[in-house]
C-alpha positions as YAML, in Angstrom:
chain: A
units: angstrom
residues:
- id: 1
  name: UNK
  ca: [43.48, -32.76, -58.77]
- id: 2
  name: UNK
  ca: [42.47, -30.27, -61.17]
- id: 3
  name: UNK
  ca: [39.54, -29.03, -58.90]
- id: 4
  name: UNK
  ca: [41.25, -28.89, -56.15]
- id: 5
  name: UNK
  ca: [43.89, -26.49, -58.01]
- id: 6
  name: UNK
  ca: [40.33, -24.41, -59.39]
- id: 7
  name: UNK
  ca: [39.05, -24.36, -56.00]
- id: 8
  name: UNK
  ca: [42.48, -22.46, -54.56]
- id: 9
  name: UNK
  ca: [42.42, -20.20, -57.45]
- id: 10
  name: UNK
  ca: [38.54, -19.09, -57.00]
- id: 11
  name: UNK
  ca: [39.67, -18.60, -53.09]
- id: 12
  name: UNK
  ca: [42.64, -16.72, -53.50]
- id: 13
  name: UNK
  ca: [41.05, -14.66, -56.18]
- id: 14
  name: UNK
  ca: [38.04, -13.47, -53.59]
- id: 15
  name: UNK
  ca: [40.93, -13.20, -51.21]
- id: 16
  name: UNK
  ca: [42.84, -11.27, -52.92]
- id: 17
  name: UNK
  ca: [39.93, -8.86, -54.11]
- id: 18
  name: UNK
  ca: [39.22, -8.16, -50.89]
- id: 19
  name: UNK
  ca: [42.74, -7.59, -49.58]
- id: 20
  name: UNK
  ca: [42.85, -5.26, -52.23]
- id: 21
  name: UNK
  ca: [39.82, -3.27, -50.97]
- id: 22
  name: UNK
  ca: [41.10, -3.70, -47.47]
- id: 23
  name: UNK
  ca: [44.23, -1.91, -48.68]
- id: 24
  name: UNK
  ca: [42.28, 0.82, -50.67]
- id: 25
  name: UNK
  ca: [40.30, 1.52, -47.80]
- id: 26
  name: UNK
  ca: [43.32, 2.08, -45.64]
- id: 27
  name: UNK
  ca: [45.00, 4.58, -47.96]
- id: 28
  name: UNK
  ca: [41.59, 6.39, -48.27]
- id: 29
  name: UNK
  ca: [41.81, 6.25, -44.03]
- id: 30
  name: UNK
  ca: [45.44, 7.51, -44.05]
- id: 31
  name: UNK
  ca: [44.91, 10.62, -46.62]
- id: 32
  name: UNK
  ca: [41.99, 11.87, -44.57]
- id: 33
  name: UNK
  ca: [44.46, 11.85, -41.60]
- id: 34
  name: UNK
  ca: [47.25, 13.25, -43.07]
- id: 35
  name: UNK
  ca: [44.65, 16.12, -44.23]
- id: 36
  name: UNK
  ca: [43.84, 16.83, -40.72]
- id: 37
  name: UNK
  ca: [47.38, 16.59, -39.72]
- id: 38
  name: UNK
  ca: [47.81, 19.25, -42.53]
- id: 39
  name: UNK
  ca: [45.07, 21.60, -40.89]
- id: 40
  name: UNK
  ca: [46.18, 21.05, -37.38]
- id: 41
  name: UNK
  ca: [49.89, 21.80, -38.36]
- id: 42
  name: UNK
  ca: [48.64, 25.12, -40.20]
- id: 43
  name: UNK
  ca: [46.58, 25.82, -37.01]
- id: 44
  name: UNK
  ca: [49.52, 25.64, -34.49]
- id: 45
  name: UNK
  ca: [51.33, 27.50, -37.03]
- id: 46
  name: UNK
  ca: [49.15, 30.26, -37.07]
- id: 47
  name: UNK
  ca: [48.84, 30.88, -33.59]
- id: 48
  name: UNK
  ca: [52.56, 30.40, -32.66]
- id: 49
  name: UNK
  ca: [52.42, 33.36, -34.81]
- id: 50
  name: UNK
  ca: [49.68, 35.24, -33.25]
- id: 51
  name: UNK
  ca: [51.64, 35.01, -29.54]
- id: 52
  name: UNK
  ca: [53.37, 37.87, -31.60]
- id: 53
  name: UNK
  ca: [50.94, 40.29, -31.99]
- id: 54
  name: UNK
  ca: [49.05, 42.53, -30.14]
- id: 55
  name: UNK
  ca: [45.67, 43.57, -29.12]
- id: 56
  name: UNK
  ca: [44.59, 45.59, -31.91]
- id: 57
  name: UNK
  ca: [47.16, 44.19, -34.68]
- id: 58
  name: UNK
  ca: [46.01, 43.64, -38.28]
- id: 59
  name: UNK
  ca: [45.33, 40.67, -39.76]
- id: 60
  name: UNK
  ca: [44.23, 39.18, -42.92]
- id: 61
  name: UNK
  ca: [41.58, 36.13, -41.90]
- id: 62
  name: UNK
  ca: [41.52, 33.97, -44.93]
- id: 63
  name: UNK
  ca: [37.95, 33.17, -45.79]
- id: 64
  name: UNK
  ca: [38.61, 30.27, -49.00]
- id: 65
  name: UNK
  ca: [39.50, 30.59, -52.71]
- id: 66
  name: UNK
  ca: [42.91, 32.33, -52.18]
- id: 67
  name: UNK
  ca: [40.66, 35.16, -50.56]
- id: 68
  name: UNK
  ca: [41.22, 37.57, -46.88]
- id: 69
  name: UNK
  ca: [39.51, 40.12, -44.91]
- id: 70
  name: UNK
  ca: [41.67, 42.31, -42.68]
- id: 71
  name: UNK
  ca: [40.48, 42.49, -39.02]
- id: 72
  name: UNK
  ca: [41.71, 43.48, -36.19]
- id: 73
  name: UNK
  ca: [42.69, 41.21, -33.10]
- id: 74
  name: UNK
  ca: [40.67, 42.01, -30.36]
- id: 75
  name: UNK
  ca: [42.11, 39.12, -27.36]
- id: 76
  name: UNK
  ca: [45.01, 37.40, -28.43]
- id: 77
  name: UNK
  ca: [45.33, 35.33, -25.63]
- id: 78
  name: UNK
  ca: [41.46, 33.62, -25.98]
- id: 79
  name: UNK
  ca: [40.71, 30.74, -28.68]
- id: 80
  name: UNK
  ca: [37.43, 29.51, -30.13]
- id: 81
  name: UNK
  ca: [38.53, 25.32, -30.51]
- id: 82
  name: UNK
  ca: [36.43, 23.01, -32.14]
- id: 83
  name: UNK
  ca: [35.90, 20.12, -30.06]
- id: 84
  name: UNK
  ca: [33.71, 18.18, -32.43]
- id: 85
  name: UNK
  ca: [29.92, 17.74, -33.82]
- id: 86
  name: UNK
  ca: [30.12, 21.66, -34.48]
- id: 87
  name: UNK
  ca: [30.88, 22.28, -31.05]
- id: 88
  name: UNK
  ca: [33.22, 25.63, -30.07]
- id: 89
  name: UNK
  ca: [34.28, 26.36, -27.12]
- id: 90
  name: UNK
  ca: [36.68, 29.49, -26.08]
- id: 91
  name: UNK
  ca: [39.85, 28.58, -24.42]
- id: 92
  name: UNK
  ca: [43.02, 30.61, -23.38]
- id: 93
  name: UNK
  ca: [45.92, 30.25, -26.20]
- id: 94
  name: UNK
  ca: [47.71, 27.92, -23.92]
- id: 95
  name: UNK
  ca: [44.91, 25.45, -23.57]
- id: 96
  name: UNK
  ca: [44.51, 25.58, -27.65]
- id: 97
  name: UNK
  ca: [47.99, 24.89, -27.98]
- id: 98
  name: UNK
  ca: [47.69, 22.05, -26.07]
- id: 99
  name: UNK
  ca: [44.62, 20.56, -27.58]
- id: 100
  name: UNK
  ca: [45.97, 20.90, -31.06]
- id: 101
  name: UNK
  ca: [48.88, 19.35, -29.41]
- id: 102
  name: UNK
  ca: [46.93, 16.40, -27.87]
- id: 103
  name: UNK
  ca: [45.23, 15.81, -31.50]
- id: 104
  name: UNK
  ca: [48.01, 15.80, -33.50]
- id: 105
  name: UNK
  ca: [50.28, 13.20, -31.40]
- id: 106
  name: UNK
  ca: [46.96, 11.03, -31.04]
- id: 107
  name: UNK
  ca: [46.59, 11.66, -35.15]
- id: 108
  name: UNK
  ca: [50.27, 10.73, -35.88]
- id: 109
  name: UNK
  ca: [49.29, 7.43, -33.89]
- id: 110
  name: UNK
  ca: [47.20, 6.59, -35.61]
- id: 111
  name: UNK
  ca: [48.39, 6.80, -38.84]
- id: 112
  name: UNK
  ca: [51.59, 4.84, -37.60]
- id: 113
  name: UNK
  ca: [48.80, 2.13, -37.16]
- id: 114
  name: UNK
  ca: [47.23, 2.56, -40.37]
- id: 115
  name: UNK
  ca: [50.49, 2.58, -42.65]
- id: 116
  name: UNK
  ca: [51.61, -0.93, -40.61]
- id: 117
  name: UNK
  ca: [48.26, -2.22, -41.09]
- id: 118
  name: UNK
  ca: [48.57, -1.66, -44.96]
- id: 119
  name: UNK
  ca: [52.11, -2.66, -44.61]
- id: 120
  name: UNK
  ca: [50.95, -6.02, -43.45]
- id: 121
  name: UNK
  ca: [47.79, -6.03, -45.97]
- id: 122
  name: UNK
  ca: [49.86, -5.54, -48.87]
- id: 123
  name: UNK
  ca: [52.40, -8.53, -47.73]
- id: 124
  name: UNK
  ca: [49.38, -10.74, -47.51]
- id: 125
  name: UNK
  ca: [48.36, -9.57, -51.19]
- id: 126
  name: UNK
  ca: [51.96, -10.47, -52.59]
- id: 127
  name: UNK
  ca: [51.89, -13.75, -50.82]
- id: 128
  name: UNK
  ca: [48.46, -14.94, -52.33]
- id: 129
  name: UNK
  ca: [49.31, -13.59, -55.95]
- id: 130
  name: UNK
  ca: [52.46, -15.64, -55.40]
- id: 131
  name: UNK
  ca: [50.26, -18.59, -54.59]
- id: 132
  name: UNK
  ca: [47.75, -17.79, -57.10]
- id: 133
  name: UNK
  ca: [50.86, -17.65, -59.76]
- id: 134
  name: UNK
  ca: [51.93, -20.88, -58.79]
- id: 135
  name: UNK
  ca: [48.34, -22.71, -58.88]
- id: 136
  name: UNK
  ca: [47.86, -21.31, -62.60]
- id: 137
  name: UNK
  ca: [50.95, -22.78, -63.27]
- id: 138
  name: UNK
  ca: [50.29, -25.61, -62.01]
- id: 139
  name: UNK
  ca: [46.85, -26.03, -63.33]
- id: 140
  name: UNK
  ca: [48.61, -25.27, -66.98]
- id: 141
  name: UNK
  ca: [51.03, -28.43, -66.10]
- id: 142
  name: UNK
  ca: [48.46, -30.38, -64.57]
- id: 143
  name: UNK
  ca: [50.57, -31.02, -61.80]
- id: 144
  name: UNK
  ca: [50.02, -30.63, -58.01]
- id: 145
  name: UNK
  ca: [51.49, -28.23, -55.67]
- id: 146
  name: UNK
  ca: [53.25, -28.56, -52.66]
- id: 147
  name: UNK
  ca: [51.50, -26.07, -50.34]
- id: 148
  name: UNK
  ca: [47.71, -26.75, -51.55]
...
């Protein structure tokens, strides 16, 4: 009997310890989206607000560390997007709009799936500590479980 008991408590501690990375994982997948999510929204943001200026405006570009240079807008209605593995392409302010668009319903989509997925990891992890609970205490009676 007492095996048995050991034997459930060595699985559902691997279990569990991988569950756990399983879960870790996920959050690590969720921040990166909600990071991109972050630069998308600040992208859209910024050129709802260049539809508002004019050829030959002035602008400060940020360029990192809280830092600008001031140019001067030369075609406000072309775009250079990124459409991945360092790849630019130049598109009217429309079509960039609607790509950032595109990507950031696809993004919040995905992270719907990745916060149910953790939602449904982390059930599993309270169910086996439960179990794993109840086996230790059982194992400290020396009597048998119902469930194992």
């Amino acid at each position: 009997m007492a095996s048995k008991v050991e034997e459930e408590l060595r699985r559902l501690s691997v279990e569990i310890r991988l569950l756990e990375d399983t879960a870790q994982a996920l959050q690590s997948r969720t921040n990166m989206v909600n990071a991109v999510i972050t630069d998308l929204t600040y992208a859209n943001t910024t050129l709802e607000g260049l539809k508002k200026n004019e050829e030959g405006s002035e602008l400060l570009v940020p360029v990192g560390g809280s830092s600008y240079i001031r140019a001067s807008l030369q075609d406000p209605d072309r775009v250079i997007v990124g459409i991945g593995a360092g790849v630019s392409v130049e598109k009217t302010m429309k079509e960039a709009k609607a790509i950032i668009k595109k990507r950031l319903e696809d993004l919040e989509k995905t992270k719907v799936a990745l916060q149910q997925r953790f939602a449904q990891v982390a059930q599993k992890i309270n169910e086996d500590r439960a179990k794993f609970e109840e086996s230790v205490t059982v194992l400290r009676k020396g009597t048998m479980p119902k469930n194992v």
